[in-house]
C-alpha positions in Angstrom: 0.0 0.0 0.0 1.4 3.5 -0.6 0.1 6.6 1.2 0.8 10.3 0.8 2.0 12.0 4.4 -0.3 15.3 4.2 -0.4 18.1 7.3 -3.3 17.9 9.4 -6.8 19.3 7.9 -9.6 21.1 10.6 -13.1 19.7 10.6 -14.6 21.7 13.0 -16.6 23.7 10.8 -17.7 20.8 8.4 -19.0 19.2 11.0 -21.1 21.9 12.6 -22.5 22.4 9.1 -23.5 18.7 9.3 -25.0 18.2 12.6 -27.0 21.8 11.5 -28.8 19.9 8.3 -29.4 17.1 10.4 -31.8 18.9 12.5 -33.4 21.6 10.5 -37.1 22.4 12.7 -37.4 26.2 11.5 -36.6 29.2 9.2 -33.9 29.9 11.2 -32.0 26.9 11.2 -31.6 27.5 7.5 -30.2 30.7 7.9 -27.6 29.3 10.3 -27.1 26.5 7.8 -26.0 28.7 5.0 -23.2 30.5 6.9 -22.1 26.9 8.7 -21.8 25.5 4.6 -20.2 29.3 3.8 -17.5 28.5 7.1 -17.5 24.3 6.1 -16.1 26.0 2.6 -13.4 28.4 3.7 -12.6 25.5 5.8 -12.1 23.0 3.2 -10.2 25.9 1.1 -7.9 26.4 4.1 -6.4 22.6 3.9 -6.3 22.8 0.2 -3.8 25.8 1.0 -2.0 24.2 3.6 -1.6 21.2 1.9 0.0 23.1 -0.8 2.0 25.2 1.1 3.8 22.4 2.9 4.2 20.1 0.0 7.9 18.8 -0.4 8.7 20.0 3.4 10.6 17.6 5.8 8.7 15.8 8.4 9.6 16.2 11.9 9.5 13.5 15.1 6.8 14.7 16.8 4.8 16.2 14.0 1.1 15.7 13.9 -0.2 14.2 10.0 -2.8 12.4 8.1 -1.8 9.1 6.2 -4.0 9.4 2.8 -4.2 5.9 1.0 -3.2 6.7 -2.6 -5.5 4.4 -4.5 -8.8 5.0 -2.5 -8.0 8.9 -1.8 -8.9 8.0 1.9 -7.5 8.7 5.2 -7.1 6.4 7.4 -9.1 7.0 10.7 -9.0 5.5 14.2 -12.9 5.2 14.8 -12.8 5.2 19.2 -16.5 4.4 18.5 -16.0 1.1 17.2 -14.1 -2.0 18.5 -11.7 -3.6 15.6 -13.1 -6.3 14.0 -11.0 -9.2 15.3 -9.2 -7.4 18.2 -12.5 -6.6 20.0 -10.2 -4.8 22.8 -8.7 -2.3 20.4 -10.1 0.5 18.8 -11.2 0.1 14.7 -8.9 1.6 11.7 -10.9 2.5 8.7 -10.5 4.6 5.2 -12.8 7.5 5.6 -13.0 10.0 2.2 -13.3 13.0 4.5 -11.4 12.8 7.3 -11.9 13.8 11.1 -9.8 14.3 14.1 -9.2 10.3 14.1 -7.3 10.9 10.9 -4.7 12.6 12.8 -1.2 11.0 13.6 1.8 11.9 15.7 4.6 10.7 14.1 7.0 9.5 16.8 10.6 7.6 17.3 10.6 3.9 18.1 14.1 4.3 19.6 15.1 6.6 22.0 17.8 7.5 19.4 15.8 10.0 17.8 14.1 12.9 19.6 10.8 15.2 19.0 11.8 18.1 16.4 14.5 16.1 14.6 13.8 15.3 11.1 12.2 11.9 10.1 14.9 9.9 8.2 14.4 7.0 5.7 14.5 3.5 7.1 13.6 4.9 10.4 11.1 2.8 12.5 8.4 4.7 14.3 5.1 4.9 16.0 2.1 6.4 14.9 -0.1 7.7 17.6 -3.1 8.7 17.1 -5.2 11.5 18.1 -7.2 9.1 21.4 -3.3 8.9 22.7 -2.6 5.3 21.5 -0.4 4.2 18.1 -1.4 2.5 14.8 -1.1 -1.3 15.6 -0.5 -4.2 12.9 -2.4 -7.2 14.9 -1.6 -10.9 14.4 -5.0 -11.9 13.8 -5.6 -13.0 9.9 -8.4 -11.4 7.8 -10.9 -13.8 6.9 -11.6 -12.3 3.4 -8.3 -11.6 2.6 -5.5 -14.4 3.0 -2.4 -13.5 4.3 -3.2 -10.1 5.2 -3.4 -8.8 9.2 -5.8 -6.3 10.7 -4.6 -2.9 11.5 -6.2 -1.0 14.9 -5.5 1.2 17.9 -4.1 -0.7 20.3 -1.9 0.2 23.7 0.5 -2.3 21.9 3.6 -1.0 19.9 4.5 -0.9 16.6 6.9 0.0 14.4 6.6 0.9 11.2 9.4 1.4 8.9 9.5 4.2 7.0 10.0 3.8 2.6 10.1 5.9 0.4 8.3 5.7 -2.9 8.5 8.9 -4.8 9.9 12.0 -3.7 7.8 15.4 -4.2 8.5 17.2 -7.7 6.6 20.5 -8.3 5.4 19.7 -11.3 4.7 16.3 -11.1 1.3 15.9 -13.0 3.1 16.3 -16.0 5.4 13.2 -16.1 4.3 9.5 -16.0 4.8 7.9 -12.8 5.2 4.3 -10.8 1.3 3.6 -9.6 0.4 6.2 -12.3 -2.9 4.1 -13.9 -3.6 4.5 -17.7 -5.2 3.6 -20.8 -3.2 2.2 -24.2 -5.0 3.6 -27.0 -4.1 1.9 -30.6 -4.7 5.1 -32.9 -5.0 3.7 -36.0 -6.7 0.8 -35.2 -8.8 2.7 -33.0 -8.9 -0.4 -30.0 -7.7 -0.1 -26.5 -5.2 -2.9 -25.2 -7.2 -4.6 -23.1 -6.8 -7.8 -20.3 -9.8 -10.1 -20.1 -10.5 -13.9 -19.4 -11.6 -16.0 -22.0 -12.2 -20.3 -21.5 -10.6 -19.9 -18.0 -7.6 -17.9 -19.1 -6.6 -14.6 -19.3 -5.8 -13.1 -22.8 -4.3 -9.7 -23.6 -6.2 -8.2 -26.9 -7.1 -4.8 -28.4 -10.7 -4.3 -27.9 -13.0 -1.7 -29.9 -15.2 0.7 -27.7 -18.7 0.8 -28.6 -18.8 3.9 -26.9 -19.0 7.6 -29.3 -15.9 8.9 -28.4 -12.8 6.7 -26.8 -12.6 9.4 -24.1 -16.1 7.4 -22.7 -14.7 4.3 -22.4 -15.6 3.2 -19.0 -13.8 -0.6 -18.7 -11.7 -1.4 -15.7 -10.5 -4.2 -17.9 -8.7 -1.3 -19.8 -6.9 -0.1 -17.4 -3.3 -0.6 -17.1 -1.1 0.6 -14.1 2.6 1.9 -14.3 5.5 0.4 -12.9 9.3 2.2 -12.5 11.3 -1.0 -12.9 13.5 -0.7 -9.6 16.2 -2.4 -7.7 14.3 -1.6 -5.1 11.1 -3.4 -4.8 9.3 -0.6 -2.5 10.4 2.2 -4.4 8.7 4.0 -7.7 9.3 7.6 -9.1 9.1 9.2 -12.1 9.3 6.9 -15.8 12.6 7.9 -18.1 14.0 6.6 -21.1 
């Protein structure tokens, strides 16, 4: 799994504005409602900017952060609400598309070797506490619906989580094709995408026409292809060169 380290967002306002259309009884109430939405707004405009003014800075021990999952877009979120799933004793970890004050992490050292304000280094291990006061926990227990895989909760129980590096922040990175970037492959004169489907029990690779009106409709998952930087490193991706 990869995840982006972002700076904390607020919620406060959002979620004033949705408690407010949750119980609308007068004139009033909408009138309040508007200028919660207006304030939920600026809010969400606010983290935009923050995000985008701290892109590419160093992360500090002891610095507070969200963990959003790259290929959901989700943070993940200590629910204190909920017991985990298998550990009924610890508290549940879920994606969540917003975001609340369980989506905030302190990012601090697993050894005493490193110390609050000193810069996070790669191959460090550390602990990830979240915003209830206890850290991210990878449990022993087995999902059920997926093999070899292990819940993650809030537990009182230490871990360590190593830290790898994937990609490093470019300024303009939209503009170059990048490991986990995911794509189409359009043949133009044919006019057929290369596509990956099964056929009798095995799976073929073909171009496949579109009945769609324009190729940019094409809907398909089985279309969709995702890059790969060919690495030494098995972890780590970046941008594609010749």
């Amino acid at each position: 799994c990869l995840f982006n380290v972002v700076p904390t967002h607020r919620y406060m306002a959002q979620q004033q504005a949705r408690r407010a259309a949750s119980s609308l009884k007068s004139i009033g109430d909408l009138v309040l409602l508007k200028k919660l939405k207006d304030a939920a707004f600026s809010e969400v405009k606010q983290n935009q900017m923050e995000l985008e003014r701290n892109l590419g800075n160093v992360v500090h021990y002891g610095q507070t952060v969200q963990l959003l999952h790259t290929k959901s877009n989700k943070f993940v979120t200590a629910n204190k609400r909920l017991p985990a799933l298998l550990e009924k004793n610890c508290m549940r970890v879920e994606l969540d598309t917003v975001g609340n004050e369980g989506s905030w992490f302190t990012i601090m050292p697993f050894y005493k070797l490193r110390s609050p304000g000193e810069p996070v280094v790669i191959g460090d291990k550390v602990l990830l506490v979240s915003s209830p006061g206890q850290p991210l926990h990878a449990s022993s227990c087995m999902l059920v619906d997926h093999p070899d895989s292990y819940e993650v909760n809030v537990s009182a129980s230490k871990t360590g989580w190593a830290v790898s590096l994937f990609m490093e922040h470019h300024p303009r990175l939209s503009r170059y094709l990048k490991g986990g970037d995911v794509v189409r492959l359009f043949h133009a004169e044919q006019e057929k995408f290369l596509t990956a489907d099964t056929y009798k029990s095995t799976l073929n690779v073909f171009l496949r026409v579109t009945a769609r009106a324009s190729k940019n409709d094409a809907t398909s998952s089985q279309a969709l292809w995702e890059v790969e930087v060919v690495s030494d490193r098995p972890t780590r991706g970046g941008i594609g060169s010749w």
